[in-house]
Every structure is written in structure tokens, then in C-alpha cells.
N, C-alpha and C positions, 0 to 999 in steps of 0.2 A: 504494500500500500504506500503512495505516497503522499510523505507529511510536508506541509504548509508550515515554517517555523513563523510563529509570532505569539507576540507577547503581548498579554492584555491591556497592561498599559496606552500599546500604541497602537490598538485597535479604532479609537476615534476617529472618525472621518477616513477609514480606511477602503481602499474599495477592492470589488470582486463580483468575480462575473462565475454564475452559476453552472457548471459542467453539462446539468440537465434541466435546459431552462423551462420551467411551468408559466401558462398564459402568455408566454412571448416575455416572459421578464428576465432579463439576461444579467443586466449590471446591475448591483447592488452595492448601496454605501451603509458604512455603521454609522449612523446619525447618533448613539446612546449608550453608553456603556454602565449597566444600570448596576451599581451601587449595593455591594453585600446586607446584608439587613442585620449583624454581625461587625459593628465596627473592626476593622483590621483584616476581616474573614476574604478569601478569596472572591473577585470576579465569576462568576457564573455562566450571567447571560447579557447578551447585546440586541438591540433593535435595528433592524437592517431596513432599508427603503428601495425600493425598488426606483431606480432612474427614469425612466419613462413612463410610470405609471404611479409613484409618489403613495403604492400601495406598502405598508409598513409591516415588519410580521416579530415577534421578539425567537431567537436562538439560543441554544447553549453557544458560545463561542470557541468550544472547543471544535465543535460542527466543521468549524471553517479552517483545522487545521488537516480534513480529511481532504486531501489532493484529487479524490475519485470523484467529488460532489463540489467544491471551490477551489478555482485558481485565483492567486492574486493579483490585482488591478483590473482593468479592465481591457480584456483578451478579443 
């Protein structure tokens, strides 16, 4: 399998385009990197947007270090 390195940090405003794009939504940007509920506790999950369609959906962020299903930037 191959892995996408990144770190959650610098996942804000990062972008990526879906491997197997659903509705014609290709490119996606991380608009949110939502906030452990756990002060100090790990990242989780991120709210991604879909570029042409501004359709929004929240992911694990790990999701996006699986290379089968997102490459990064926009391909």
C-alpha cells in the first residue's frame, strides 16, 4: 500500500484530489482541522471541501495518508 506522509499539523489548507472521484468531485481542500475534545489529545479528524462543488464532508485524517484512495495536491 502506499502511504501519503503528512502530518497533522500541516494538514490546513492542504489539498488533494480523490483517486476514486464520487459525483465528479475530484479536488478536495482541508478547510478545518477540528480540535481534540481532550486538550493536548491527538488530531483525529478534518473537514475537507470539495473545489467545485463547495460540498463539505468531515474524515479521519488518517484516510488521507492511504495513497490507494488520496494523492496529494491537486493531480
Amino acid at each position: 500500500m502506499t502511504k501519503n506522509p503528512i502530518h497533522p499539523k500541516k494538514l490546513l489548507l492542504s489539498k488533494w484530489t480523490a483517486v476514486t472521484p464520487e459525483n465528479k468531485e475530484k479536488h478536495f481542500m482541508v478547510i478545518k482541522v477540528i480540535e481534540p475534545q481532550v486538550e493536548g489529545g491527538p488530531v483525529e479528524q478534518v473537514v475537507i471541501e470539495a473545489v467545485m462543488s463547495k460540498r463539505q464532508k468531515t474524515i479521519q485524517w488518517r484516510s488521507l495518508t492511504n495513497g490507494l484512495e488520496w494523492k496529494q495536491g491537486w493531480v
